[in-house]
PLY file of the C-alpha trace (Angstrom):
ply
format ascii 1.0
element vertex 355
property float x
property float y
property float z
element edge 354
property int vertex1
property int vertex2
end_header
131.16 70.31 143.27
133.14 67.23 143.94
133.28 66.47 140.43
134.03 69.25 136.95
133.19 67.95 134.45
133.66 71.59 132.18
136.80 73.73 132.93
136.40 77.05 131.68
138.06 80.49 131.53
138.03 83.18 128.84
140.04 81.69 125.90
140.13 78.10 127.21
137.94 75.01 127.72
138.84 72.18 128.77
136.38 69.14 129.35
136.46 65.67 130.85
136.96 62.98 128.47
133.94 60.49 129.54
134.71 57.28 127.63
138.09 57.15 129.69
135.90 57.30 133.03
135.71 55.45 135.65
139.52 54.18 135.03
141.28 57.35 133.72
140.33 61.35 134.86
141.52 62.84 131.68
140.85 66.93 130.75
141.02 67.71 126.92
142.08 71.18 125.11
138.76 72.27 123.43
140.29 75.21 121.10
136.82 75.28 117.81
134.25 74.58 116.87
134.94 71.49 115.00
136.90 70.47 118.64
133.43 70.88 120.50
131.11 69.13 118.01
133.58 66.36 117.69
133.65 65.89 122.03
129.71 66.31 121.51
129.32 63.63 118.74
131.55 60.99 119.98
130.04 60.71 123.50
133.15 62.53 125.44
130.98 65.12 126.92
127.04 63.85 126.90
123.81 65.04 128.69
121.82 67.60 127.29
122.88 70.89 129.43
126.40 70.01 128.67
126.52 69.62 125.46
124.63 73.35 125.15
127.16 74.22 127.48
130.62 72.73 125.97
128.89 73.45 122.07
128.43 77.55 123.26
131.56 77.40 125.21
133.54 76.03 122.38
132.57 78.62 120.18
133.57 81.34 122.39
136.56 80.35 122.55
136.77 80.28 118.78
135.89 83.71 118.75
138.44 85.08 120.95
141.27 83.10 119.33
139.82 84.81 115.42
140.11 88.17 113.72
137.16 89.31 112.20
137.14 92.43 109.69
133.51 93.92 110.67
130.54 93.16 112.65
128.95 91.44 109.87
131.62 89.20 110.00
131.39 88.10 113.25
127.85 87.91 112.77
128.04 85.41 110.03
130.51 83.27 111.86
128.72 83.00 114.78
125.29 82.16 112.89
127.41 79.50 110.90
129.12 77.61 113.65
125.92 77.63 115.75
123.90 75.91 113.24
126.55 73.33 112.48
127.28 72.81 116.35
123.45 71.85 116.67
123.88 69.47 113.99
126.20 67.09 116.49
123.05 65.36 118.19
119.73 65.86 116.97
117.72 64.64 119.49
119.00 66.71 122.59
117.00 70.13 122.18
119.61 72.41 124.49
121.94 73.21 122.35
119.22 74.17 119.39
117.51 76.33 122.18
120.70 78.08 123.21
121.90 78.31 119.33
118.37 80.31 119.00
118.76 82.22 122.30
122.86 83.20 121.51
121.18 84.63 117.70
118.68 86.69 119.40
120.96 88.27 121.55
123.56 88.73 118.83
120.66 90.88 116.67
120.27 92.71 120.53
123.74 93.39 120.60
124.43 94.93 116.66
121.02 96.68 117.37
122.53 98.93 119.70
123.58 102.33 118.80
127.57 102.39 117.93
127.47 98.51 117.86
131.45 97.54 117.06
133.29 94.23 116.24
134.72 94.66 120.10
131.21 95.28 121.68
129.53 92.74 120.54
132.06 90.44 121.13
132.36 91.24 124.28
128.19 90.88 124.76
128.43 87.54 122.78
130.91 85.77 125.40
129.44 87.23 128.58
126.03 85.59 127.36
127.61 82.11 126.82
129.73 82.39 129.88
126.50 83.36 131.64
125.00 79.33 130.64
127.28 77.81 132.83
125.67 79.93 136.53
122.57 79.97 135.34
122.95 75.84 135.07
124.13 75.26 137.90
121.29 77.37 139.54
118.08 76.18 138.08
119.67 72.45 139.06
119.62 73.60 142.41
116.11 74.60 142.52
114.93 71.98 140.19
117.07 69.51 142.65
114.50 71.12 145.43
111.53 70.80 144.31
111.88 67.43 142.88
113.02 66.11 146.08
110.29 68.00 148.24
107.53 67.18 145.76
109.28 63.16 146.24
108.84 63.69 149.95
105.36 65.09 150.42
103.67 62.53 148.26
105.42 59.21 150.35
104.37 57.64 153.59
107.97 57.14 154.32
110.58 59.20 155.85
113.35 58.20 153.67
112.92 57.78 149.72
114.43 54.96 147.81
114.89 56.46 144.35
115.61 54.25 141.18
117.15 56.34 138.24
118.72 55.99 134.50
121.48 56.74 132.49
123.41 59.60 134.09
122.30 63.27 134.99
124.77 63.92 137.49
127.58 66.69 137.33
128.82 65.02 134.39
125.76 66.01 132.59
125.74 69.43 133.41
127.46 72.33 134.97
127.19 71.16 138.20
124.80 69.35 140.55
122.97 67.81 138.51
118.85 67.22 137.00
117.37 63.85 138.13
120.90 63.06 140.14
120.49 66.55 141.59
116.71 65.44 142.70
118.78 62.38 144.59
121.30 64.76 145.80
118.91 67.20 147.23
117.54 64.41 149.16
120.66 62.86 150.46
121.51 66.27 151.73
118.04 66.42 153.42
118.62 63.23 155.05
116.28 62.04 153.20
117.29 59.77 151.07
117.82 55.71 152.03
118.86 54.99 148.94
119.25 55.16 145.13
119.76 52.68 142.67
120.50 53.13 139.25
120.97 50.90 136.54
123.99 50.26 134.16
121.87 51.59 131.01
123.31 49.60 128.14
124.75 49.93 125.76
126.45 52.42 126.64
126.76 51.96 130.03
126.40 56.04 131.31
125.16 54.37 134.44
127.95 51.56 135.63
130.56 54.13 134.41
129.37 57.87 134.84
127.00 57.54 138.02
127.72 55.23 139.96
131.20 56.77 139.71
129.59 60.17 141.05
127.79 58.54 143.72
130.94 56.89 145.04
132.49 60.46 144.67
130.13 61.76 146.80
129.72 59.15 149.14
125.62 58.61 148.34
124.36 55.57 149.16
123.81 53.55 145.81
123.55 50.64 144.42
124.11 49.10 140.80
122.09 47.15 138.65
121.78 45.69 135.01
119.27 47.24 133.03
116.94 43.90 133.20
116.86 44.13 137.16
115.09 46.96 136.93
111.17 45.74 137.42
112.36 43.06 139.94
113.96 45.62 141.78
110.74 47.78 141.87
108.62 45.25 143.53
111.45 43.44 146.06
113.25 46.76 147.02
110.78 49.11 148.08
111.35 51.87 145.40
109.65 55.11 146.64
110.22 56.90 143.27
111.59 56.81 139.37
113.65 60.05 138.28
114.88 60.06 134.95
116.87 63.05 132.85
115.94 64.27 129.68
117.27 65.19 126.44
113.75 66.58 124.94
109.98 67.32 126.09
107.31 67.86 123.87
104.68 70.26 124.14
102.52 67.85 125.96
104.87 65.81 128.09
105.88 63.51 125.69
109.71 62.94 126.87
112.71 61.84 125.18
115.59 60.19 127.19
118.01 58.00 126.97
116.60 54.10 125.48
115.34 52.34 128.18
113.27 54.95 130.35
110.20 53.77 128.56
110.04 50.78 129.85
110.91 51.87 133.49
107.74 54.24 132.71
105.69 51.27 132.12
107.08 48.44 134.80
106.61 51.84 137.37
102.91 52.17 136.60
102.30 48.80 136.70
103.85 48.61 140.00
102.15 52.17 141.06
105.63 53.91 141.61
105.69 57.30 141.01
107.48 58.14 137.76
109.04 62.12 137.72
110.88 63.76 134.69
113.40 66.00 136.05
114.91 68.63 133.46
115.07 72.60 133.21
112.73 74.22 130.90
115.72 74.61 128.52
114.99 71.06 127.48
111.29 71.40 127.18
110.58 71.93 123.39
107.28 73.73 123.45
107.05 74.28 119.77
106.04 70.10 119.42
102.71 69.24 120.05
104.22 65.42 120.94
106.61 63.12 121.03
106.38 61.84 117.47
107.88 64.98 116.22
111.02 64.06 118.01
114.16 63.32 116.14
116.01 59.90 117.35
119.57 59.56 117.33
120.48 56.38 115.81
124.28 55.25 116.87
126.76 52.93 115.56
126.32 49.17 115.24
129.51 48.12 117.09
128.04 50.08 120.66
126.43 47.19 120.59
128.06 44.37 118.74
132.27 45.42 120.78
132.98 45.56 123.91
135.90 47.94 124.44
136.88 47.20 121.49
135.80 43.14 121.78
133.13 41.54 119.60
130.80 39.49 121.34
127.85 39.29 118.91
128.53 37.29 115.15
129.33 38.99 112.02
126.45 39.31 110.08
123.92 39.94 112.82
121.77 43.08 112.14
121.68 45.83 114.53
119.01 48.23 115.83
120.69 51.14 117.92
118.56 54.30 118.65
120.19 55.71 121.68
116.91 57.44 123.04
112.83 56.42 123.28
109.99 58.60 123.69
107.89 57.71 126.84
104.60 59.32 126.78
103.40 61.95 128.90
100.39 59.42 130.51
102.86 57.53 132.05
104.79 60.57 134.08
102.72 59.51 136.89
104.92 62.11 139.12
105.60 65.00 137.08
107.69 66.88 135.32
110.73 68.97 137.72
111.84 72.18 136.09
114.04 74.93 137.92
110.34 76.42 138.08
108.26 73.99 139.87
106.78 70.07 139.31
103.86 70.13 136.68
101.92 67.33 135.51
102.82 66.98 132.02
99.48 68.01 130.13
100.03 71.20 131.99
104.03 71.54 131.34
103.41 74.09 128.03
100.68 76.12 129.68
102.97 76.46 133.31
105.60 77.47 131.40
104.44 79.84 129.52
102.98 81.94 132.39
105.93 81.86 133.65
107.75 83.14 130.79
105.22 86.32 131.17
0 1
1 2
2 3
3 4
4 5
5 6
6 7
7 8
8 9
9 10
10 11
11 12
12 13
13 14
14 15
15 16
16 17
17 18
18 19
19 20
20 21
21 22
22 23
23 24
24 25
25 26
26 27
27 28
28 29
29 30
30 31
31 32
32 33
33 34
34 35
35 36
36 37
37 38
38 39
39 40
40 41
41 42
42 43
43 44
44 45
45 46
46 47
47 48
48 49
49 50
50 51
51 52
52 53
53 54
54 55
55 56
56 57
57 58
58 59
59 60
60 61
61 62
62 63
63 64
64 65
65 66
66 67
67 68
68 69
69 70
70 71
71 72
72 73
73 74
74 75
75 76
76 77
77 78
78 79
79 80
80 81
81 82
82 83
83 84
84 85
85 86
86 87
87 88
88 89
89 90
90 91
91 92
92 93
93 94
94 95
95 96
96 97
97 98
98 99
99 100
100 101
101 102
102 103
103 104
104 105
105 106
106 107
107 108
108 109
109 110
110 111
111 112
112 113
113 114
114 115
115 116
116 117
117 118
118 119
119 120
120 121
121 122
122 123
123 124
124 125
125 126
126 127
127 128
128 129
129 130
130 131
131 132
132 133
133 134
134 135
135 136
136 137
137 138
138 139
139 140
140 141
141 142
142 143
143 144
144 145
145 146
146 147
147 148
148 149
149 150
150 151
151 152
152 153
153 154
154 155
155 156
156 157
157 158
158 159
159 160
160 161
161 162
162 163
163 164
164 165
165 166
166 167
167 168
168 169
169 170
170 171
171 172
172 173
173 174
174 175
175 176
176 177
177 178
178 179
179 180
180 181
181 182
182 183
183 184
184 185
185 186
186 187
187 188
188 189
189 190
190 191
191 192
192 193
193 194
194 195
195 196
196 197
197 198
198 199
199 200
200 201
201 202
202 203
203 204
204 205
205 206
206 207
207 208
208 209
209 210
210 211
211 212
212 213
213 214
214 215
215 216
216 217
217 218
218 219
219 220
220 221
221 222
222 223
223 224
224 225
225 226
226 227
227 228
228 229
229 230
230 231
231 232
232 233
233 234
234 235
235 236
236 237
237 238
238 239
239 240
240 241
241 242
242 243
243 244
244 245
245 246
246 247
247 248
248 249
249 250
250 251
251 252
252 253
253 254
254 255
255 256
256 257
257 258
258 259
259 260
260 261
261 262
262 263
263 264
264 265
265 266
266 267
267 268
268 269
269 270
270 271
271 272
272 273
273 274
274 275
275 276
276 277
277 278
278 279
279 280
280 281
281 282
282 283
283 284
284 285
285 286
286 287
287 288
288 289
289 290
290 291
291 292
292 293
293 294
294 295
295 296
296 297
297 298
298 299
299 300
300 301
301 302
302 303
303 304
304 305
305 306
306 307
307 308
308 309
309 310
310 311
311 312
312 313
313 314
314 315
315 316
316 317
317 318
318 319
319 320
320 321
321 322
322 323
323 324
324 325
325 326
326 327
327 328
328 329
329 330
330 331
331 332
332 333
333 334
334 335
335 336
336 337
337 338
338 339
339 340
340 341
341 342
342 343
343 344
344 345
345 346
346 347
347 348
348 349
349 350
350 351
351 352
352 353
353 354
């Protein structure tokens, strides 16, 4: 990957400090816990599969820097900074899923016959370390289908793809989810070109994609968040790809604030509209999107600019960082690592699979 965003080897993490980006390319010393949920909460590592990725990771190397007295200590630790890692963002469901998958292998791994504090150590960090292949993996396939499934449902030979936020390497292990759909297709020769948009307030888009598609020499372009239904009817958009942080059940998605209304300006203008994530971040257990947890952030994302007011004192501030855009309006489908489903069939696709 041109960009790496997580540096990893056993014992030390070391992750690239977003907020600094695209001026300063800045690694930081993750050593606990507290370190990783910190990185998580404040924005300097952000997507969904990373922060599963940098949460688990960060806890490994806890536990290979700590002495524990028995299994049942390590057990309890473990348990204990899991839950309190998931606490960092609510709405992203990765890190909740890979909290519950790292527990059930822990009760695997003190199951066994002769179980000691050394063997299932050693089981816990190979299963965390594992997160970061089998990321970059179902990218790749989810990247392939996406852009295939783009491709065989256009009357062009070139897609021009408008996406959100950013889902890029900096998001994930590697490759990327609705980026790795556009980078899939640019390796294709497919792709004419992708647009994404600058996704206030926090602006993940000016700062985080555009600087990967400049990295990788894609042909993009940049626009405010507002340009975004002009651009659909005066630039020929072939297709919408968005990320996500959380799928319910039936579809319902939740992303970063402002996919909903690219959902709606794309049906309107009969644009395809395709949810790109790996099952990780499909919560089956939700029937729909209004049992979804919103992150609310701080006033000043909105009211500073690096550190710059430029609204009035005394103004009051709304600031969810995510919306729910619901599963009618997924016109394209949903990409997993597994295939493209239409969302009312996500839960039931999925869970043959699983089988």
């Amino acid at each position: 990957m041109a960009l790496e965003a997580i540096k990893y080897s056993r014992g030390e993490l070391r992750i690239l400090n977003q907020l600094l980006l695209p001026h300063l390319t800045v690694y930081e010393a993750v050593k606990t816990t507290d370190d990783g949920w910190n990185a998580i909460k404040a924005m300097k590592v952000r997507g969904a599969p990373a922060i599963a990725i940098v949460g688990c990771l960060s806890l490994a190397v806890e536990i290979t820097k700590s002495e524990f007295t028995s299994v049942e200590a390590l057990v309890e630790f473990t348990r204990e900074r899991l839950a309190y890692l998931v606490t960092a963002r609510p709405t992203a469901v990765n890190m909740s899923r890979a909290a519950s998958d790292i527990g059930a292998t822990l009760c695997q791994l003190v199951a066994r016959p002769g179980a000691t504090i050394d063997s299932v150590e050693k089981g816990l960090l190979e299963a965390i370390e594992a997160m970061m292949a089998k990321d970059l993996s179902d990218n790749k396939s989810l990247g392939r289908f996406g852009a295939e499934h783009i491709m065989a449902n256009s009357q062009k030979d070139k897609a021009i793809v408008l996406t959100h936020c950013n889902t890029g390497s900096l998001a994930t292990s590697g490759y990327g989810t609705a980026l790795g759909v556009v980078r899939c297709l640019h390796e294709s020769g497919w792709l004419e070109r992708v647009y994404c948009t600058e996704t206030r307030p926090y602006n993940q888009g000016s700062r985080l994609t555009a600087y990967e598609l400049v990295s990788d020499a894609i042909p993009g372009t940049l626009i405010t968040d507002s340009m975004a239904a002009f651009a659909m009817k005066e630039r020929g958009i072939t297709a919408v790809v968005v990320g996500a942080d959380r799928v319910a059940g039936n579809g319902d998605t939740a992303n970063k604030v402002g996919t909903y209304q690219l959902a709606v300006a794309a049906k309107h203008h009969g644009i395809p509209f395709y949810v790109a994530a790996p099952s990780t971040s499909c919560d089956l257990t939700l029937e729909g999107g209004e049992g979804i947890v919103i992150e609310e952030r701080p006033h000043a994302e909105l009211t500073e600019i690096n550190g710059t007011r430029v609204a009035p004192p005394g103004i009051d501030v709304w600031n969810p960082a995510f919306d729910v855009t619901p599963q009618d309006l997924i016109t394209g489908g949903i990409v997993t690592e597994l295939g493209v489903f239409e969302p009312s069939k996500l839960k039931e696709a999925l869970q043959a699979k699983e089988k």
